[in-house]
C-alpha positions as CSV (number, residue, x, y, z in Angstrom):
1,X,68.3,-223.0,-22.7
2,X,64.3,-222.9,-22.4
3,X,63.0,-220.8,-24.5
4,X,61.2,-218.7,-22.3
5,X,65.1,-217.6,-21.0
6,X,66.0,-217.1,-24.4
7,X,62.8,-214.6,-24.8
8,X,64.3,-212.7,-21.8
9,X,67.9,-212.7,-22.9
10,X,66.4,-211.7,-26.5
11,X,64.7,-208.9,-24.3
12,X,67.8,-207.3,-23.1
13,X,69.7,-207.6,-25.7
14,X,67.0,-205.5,-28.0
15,X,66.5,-203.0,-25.7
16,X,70.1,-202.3,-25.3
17,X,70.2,-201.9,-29.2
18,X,67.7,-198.9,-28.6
19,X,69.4,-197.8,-25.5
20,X,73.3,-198.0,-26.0
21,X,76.0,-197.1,-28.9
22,X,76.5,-200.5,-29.6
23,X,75.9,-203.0,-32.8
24,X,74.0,-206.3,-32.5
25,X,77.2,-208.3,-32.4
26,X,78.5,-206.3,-29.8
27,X,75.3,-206.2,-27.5
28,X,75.0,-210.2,-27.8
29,X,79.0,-210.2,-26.8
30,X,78.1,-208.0,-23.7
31,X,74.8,-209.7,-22.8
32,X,75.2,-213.3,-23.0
33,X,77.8,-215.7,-21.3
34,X,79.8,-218.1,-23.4
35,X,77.3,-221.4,-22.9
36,X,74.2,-218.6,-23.8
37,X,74.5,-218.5,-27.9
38,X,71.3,-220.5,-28.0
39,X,70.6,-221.1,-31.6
40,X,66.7,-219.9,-31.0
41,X,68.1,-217.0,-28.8
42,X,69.8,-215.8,-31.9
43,X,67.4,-216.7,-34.5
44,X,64.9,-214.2,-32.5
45,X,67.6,-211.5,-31.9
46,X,69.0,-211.5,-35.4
47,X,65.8,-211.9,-36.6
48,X,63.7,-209.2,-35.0
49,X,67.1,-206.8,-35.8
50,X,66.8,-207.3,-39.7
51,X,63.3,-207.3,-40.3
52,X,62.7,-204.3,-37.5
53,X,61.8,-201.8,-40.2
54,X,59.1,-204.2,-42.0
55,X,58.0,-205.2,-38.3
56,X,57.5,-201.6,-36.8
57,X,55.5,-201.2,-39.9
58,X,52.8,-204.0,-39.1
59,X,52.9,-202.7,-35.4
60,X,52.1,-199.4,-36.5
61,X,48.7,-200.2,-38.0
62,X,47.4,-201.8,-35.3
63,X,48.2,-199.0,-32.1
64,X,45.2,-197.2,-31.4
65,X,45.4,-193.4,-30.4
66,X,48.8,-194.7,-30.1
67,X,52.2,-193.6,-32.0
68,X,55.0,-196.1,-32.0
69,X,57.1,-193.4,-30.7
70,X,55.1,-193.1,-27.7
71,X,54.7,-197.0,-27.1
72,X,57.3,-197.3,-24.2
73,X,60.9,-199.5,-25.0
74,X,60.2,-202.8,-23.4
75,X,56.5,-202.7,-24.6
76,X,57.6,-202.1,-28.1
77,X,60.8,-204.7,-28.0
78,X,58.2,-207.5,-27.0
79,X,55.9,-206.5,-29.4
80,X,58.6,-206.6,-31.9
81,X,59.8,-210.2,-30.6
82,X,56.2,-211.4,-31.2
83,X,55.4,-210.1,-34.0
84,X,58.6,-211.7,-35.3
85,X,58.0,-214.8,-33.9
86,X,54.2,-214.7,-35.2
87,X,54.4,-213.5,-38.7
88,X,58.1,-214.6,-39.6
89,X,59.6,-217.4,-37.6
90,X,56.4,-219.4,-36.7
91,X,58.3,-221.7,-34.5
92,X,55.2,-221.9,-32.0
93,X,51.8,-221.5,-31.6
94,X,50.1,-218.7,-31.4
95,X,49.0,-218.9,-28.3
96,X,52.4,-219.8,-26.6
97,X,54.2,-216.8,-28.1
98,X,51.5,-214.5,-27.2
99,X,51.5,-215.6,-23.0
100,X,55.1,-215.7,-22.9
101,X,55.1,-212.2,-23.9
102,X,52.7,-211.4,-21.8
103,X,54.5,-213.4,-19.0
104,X,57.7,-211.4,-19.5
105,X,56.0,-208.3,-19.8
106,X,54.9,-209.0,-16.4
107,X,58.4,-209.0,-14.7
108,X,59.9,-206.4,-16.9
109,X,57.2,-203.9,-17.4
110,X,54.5,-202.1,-15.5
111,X,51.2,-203.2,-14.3
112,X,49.7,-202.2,-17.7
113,X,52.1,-203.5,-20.5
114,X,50.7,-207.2,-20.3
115,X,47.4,-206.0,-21.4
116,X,48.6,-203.3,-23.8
117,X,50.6,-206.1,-25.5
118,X,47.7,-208.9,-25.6
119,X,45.1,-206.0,-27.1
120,X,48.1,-205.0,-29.8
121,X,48.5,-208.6,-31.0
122,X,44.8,-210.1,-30.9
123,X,44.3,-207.3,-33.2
124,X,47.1,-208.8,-35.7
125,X,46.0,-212.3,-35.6
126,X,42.5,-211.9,-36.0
């Protein structure tokens, strides 16, 4: 699976852990066919579930006139996937993780959330 399909599929399955009564395992079941369990997929998925608390935390101090509350789902679950993959994984370069996100932010937020994200991060890598 390319990675950047794995960041989608990572995408869905996060938000449906903010959206739905289910539990990680349960959500990855639902979300994924049975060629899908991509072992990057799951790294990022399992990885942005665990450390969420610690990576909301870092998130927070770089919003501006913004509460994380108010930071709309997909925004914040690709935020949280970046910040994950920047700060804990470090599987790719900076740069990579930081368009894809953007890229997919693209198709699965509003005109706005591509630029929100990129001003959010540049501020945590500087």
């Amino acid at each position: 699976m390319k990675r950047r399909t794995a960041r989608e599929k990572a995408l869905q399955i996060l938000f449906s852990l903010d959206t739905e009564e289910y539990d990680l395992a349960t959500t990855v079941e639902h979300t994924l066919e049975e060629n899908e369990h991509d072992p990057f997929l799951l790294n990022l998925v399992n990885g942005v579930a665990t450390n969420r608390q610690a990576i909301d935390e870092k998130i927070k101090g770089h919003l501006e006139k913004w509460s994380l509350e108010r930071v709309a789902l997909v925004e914040k679950t690709l935020l949280r996937m970046a910040v994950y993959e920047l700060f804990y994984s470090k599987d790719a370069p900076e740069s990579v993780i930081i368009n894809e996100v953007i890229e997919i932010a693209h198709i699965f937020g509003d005109d706005k959330s591509g630029k929100f994200i990129n001003g959010v991060l540049s501020k945590m890598i500087k």
